[in-house]
Each structure stands twice: as C-alpha cells, then as structure tokens.
C-alpha positions in Angstrom: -63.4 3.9 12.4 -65.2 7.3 11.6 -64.0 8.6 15.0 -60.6 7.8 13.7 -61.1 9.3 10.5 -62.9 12.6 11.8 -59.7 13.3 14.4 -57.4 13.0 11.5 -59.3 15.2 9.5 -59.4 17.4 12.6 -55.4 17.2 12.7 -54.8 17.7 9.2 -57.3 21.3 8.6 -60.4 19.0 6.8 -62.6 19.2 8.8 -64.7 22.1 7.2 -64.8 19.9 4.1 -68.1 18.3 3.5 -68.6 14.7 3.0 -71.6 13.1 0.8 -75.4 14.0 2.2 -76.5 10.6 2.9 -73.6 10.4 5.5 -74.5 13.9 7.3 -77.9 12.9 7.4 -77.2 9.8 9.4 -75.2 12.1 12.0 -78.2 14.2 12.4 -80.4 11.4 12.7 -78.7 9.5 15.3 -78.5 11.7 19.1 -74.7 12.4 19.6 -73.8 11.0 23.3 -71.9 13.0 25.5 -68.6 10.9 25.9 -65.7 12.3 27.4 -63.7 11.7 24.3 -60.0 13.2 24.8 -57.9 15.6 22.8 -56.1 14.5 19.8 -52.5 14.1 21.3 -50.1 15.8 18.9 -46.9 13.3 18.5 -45.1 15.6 15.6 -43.1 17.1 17.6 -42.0 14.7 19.5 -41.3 12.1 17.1 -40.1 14.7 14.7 -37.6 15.3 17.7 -36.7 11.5 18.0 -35.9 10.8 14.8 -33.7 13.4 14.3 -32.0 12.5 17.7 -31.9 9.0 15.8 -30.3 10.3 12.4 -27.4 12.5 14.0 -26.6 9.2 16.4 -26.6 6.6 13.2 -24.8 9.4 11.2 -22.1 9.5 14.0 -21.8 6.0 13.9 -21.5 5.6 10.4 -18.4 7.9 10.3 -17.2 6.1 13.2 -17.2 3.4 11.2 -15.6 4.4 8.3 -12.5 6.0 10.2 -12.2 2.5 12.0 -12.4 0.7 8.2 -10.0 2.0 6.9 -7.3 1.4 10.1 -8.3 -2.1 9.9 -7.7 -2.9 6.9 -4.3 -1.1 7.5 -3.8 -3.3 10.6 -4.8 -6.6 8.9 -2.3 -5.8 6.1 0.4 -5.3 8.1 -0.3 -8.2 10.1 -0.2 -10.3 7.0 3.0 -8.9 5.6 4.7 -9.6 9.4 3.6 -13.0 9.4 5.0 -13.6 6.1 8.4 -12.6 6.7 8.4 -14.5 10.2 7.3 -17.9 8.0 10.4 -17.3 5.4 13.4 -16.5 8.2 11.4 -19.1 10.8 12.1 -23.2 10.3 11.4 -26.4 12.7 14.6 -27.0 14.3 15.2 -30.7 16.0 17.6 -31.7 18.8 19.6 -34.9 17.2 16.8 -36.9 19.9 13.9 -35.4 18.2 15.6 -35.9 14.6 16.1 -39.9 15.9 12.6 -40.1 16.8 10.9 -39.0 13.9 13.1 -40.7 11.9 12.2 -43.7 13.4 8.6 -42.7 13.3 8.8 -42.1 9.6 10.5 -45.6 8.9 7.2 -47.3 10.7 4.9 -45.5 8.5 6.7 -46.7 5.6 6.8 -50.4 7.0 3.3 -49.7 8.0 2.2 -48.9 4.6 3.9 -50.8 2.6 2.3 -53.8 5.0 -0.9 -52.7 4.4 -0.5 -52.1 0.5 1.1 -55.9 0.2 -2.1 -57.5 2.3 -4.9 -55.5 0.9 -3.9 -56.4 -2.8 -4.6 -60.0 -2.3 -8.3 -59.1 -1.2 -10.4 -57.4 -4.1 -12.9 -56.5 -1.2 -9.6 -54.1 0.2 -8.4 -52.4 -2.8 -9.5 -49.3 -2.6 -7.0 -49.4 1.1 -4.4 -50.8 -1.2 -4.6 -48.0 -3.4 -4.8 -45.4 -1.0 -1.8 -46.6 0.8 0.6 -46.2 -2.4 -0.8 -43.1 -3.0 0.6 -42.4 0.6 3.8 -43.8 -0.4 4.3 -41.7 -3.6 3.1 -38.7 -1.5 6.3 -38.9 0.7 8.4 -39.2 -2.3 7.7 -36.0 -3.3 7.1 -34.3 -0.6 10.9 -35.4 0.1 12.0 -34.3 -3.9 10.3 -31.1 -3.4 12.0 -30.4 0.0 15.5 -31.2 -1.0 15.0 -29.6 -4.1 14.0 -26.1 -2.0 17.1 -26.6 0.4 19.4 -28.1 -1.6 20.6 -24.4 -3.1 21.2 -23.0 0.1 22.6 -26.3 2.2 24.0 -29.1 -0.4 24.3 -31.8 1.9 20.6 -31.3 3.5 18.4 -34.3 4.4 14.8 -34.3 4.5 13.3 -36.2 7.3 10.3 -37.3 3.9 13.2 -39.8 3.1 13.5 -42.5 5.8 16.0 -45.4 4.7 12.9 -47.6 3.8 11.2 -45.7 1.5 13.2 -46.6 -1.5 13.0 -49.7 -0.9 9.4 -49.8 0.1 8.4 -48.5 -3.4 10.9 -51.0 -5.7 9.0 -54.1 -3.0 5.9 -52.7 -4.2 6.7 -52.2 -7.8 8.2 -55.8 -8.2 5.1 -57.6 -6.1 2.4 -55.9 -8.0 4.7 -57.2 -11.8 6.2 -60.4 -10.8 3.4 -61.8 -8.3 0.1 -62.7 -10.2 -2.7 -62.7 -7.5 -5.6 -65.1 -7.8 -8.8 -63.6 -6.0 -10.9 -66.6 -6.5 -11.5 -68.6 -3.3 -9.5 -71.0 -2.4 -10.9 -72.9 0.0 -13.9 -74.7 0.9 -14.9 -76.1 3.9 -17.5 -78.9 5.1 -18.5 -79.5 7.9 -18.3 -83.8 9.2 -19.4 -84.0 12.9 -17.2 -82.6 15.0 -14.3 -82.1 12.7 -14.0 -79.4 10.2 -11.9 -80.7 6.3 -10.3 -78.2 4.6 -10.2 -78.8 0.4 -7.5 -77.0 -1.8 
C-alpha cells in the first residue's frame, strides 16, 4: 500500500514533502531490497485522449438524435392523420352472399342467447350466464340504434346487419318469461334408491 502511495506522490510533485519521523525512521531501519520495480506508467495522456474521442462520438450522436426526433414525430403524425381519413371514406362492403351469411350468423346468436338466457334462469347456480347473456342481447340493440342512427342521415333506408329479424322478438320472449313465469329454485325431486329400480317423488 505504501508503494502505492509513494508512486502517486511521485506522480503528483509530493514527494519532497516529509511525512511524520516515526515513519522515516522505520524506512531507515529496515535494508531497502533491490527490486526491479518499474516506471510509473503515465495513462493522462492517453485516457485524456480517449475520453475526448468518447465526448465528440456521444456528442455526434446526440445531435443525430435530435435531427431524427423531430422527423419522427413528423412522420408519426402524418401517419396518424392518413390513417384517419382512410377509416372515415373506407367501410366493409358485403357481396349479397356474404350479407346472407352473416345475417344468418347473427339470427343464431340471437336464438343462441336467448336459449341460453331462458335455461340458465331456472338454475340459481347459472345466473350470473343468464345475466351475461341479456347483457349480450341489449348490447346488439344498441349497437344496431347507434349504427342506423350514424347512417341513417346519409342513406334513409340503411340496415344494420346488429338487427337480425329475431332480435326484437328475442328481447319481448325474454321480458315476458322473466314477468309472467315465476321460477321456483327449490328442488323438485328426490330420489331413493329400492334395489334395482330407482322412484322418483314430486
């Protein structure tokens, strides 16, 4: 550690400064071996020299950067304004085949539903499937109010593909099962077993 300490003092112009006596008088004391002890190598320069190199190349990318910044952002704008008048002139066109299927498509998801909704009230166990499924049903009701009501200005006698025939109906089923048909969840069977048959009890 003192051999470290001495070459920095060395490097830095110290070493005609004097240290404590106890210190020096240990030096004398002890015989100085002859070691081949090399040169303090002088790295100023060179790293001097390297970090500079390194400044000027991070400098130069840093403007790169900002002059790229800038054009992106440009770019990204422009890309968002194209898109945006693309989505306003661009809509799904059908072929009367395609329009037939999905209208078809559409009527089954209503039946599905409405299926589903009718089954899953009688079982408490199932009513959060029952609910979900006549929040489905509402859903395409407005999604087909809020479609016509956005064409309707520029074509009066559009229809929205939301609608299918069913729907309507789908919804008054629904509305006059869950009012007119009182559902009794209790159990209404129970069975014992007698040998080899099986009774049934209402």
């Amino acid at each position: 550690m003192e051999d470290l300490f001495e070459t920095f003092q060395d490097e830095m112009g110290f070493s005609n400064m004097e240290d404590d006596g106890p210190e020096e008088e240990e030096r004398v004391a002890e015989p100085q071996a002859n070691f081949n002890t090399p040169q303090a190598l002088r790295f100023e320069e060179l790293l001097a020299n390297l970090l500079n190199e390194q400044h000027q190349i991070a400098k130069e990318l840093f403007e790169q950067l900002k002059m790229k910044k800038p054009s992106a952002k440009q770019q990204k704008e422009v890309e968002k304004v194209k898109p945006q008048c693309k989505e306003v002139h661009q809509t799904l066109i059908l072929d009367p085949a395609q329009r037939k299927r999905l209208q078809q498509q559409m009527q089954q998801h209503v039946q599905l539903l409405t299926q589903i909704h009718l089954l899953a009230t009688c079982n408490p166990n199932l009513n959060p499937e029952a609910s979900s499924t006549r929040i489905c049903l509402k859903e395409l009701g407005t999604f087909a109010q809020s479609s016509i009501a956005l064409h309707h200005q520029y074509n009066p006698k559009f229809q929205t593909l939301f609608q299918p025939c069913n729907l309507m109906g789908a919804m008054q089923l629904i509305e006059d099962f869950s009012t007119h048909v009182s559902i009794d969840c209790s159990p209404h069977k129970t069975v014992k077993k007698t040998g080899r048959r099986q009774m049934c009890q209402l």
